[in-house]
N, C-alpha and C positions, 0 to 999 in steps of 0.2 A: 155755638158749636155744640155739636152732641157728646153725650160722655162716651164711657166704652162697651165694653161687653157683659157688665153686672148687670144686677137686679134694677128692672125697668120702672125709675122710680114713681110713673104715674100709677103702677098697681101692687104699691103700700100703703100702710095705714099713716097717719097720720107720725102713731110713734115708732114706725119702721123706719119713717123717712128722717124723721128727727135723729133715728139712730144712725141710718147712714150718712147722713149731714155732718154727721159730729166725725165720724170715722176719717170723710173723708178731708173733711180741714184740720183734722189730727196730722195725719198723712201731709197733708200739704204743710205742716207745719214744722213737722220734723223733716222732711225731704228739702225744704227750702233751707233750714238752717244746717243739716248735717251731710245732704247730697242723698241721692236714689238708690245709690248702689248702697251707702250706709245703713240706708234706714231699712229695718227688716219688722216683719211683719207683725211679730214678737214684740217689738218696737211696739208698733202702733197699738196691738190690744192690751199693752199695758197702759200706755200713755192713756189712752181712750177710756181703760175702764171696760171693755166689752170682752167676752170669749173668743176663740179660736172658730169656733161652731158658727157665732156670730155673722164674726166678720167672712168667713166663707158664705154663707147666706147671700151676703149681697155683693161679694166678688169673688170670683171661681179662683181667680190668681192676682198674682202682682202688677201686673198687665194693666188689667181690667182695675184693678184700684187705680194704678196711675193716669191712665187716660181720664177717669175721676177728676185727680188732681191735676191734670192740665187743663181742663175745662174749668174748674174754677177757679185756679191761678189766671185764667183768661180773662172770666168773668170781674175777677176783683179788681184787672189793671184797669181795663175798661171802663168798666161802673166807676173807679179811682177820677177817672180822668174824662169821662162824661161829661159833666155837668159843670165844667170851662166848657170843653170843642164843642160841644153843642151851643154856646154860649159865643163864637169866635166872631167876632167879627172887625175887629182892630188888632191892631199891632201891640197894645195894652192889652188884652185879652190873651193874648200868645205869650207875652212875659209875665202873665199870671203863671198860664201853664207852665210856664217852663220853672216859677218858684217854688209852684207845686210838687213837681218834682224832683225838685231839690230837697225841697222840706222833708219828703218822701225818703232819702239818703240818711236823715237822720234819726229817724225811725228805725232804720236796718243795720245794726250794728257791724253786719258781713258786706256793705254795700253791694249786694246783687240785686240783679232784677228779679222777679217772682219769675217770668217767662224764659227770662235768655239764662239763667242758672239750669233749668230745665232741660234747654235747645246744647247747651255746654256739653250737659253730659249724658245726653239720650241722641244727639244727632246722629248717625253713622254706627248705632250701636243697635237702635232698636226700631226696627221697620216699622212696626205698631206705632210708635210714637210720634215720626215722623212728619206724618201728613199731618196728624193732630195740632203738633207746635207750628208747622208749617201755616193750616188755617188760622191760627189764635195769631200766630205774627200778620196776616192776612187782616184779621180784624181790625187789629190795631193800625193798621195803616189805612186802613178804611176808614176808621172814625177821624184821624187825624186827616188827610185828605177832605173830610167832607166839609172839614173849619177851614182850611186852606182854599178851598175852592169857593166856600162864602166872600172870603176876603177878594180874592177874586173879580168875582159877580161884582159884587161892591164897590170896587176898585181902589181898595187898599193894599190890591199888590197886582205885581205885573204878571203876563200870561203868557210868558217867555219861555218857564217852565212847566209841565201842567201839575198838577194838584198831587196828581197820583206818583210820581216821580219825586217832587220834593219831601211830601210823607215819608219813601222810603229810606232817600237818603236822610232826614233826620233821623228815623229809626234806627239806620244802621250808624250814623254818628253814636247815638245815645248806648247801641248794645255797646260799643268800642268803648265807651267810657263809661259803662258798668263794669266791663272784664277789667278795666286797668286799675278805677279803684275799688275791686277786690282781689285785686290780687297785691297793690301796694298797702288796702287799707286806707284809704284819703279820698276822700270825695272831690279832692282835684281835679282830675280826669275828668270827670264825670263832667263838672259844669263847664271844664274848656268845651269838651265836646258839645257840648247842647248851644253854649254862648256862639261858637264859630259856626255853628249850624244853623241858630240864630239869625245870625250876622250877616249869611249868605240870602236868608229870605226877606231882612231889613234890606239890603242891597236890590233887592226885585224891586218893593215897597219905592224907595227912593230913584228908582230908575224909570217906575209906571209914565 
């Protein structure tokens, strides 16, 4: 997906783009752990290390830096989880994934998702960001679909439901139990969700 309305990073230098690179996962970093509306811009050219002067150079506003940082919170979940779904082809392959993601909760001491912490608190609030998170959720159920739809093919699972339908509702399981644990703190939630969700595409598998 494309970023937003900043400096067009194919015509920088080498250490233009290094510097916008570091800004903008600066930005993503304090946005994911503090929230959007926290995190001020002040914020970031400190954290960063850059001027004010700078970081205007290659984003005009806040806007324009966060469509940045949705596109590479996209790219990260994605590229994260690549290289299973590319990989899907059993029902062993899918419980990889799905420990991956787990393992992933433990890493993030806030238990949120990089993407749906974003969708939380930019949905309904900022027209700009919308369609942005909108395609990034878009992708991800794309790539997740396209291992689902091998299995499929294969015929390690039934074709009752189609690909593109079961991706979602996993998705939407998974957001549901990121919001829960972070908002109780326990990565509880989180693996009922994924496990029942799971359990529903074992249920195809065993029904084929």
């Amino acid at each position: 997906m494309s970023g937003g309305t900043g400096k067009d990073p194919s015509r920088l230098t080498p250490r233009g783009a290094a510097t916008r690179d570091r800004i903008v996962a600066t930005a993503a970093d304090l946005m994911h752990r503090q929230g959007v509306a926290a995190t001020t811009l002040d914020q970031i050219v400190l954290a960063c290390d850059v001027s004010k002067s700078q970081l205007y150079h290659y984003f005009p506003n806040k806007d324009a830096l966060i469509a940045d940082v949705i596109a590479a919170q996209a790219s990260r979940v994605i590229l994260h989880q690549n290289s299973l779904l590319e990989q899907l082809h059993s029902m062993d392959d899918l419980e990889k994934w799905r420990d991956l993601l787990v393992a992933g909760m433990h890493r993030d001491a806030g238990y949120r998702c990089p993407l749906g912490s974003l969708a939380n608190e930019l949905v309904g609030r900022s027209g700009h960001a919308h369609p942005l998170l909108a395609a990034a959720f878009d992708s991800l159920r794309d790539a997740l679909a396209g291992g689902l739809a091998r299995l499929q093919e294969e015929g390690e699972l039934g074709s009752e439901v189609t690909a593109d339908e079961l991706a979602l509702g996993v998705i939407a399981a998974l957001q549901g139990g990121y919001l829960l644990a972070a908002t109780m703190q326990d990565e509880q939630p989180f693996r009922l969700a994924i496990d029942m969700a799971l359990s529903r595409i074992r249920a195809l598998a065993a029904d084929r």
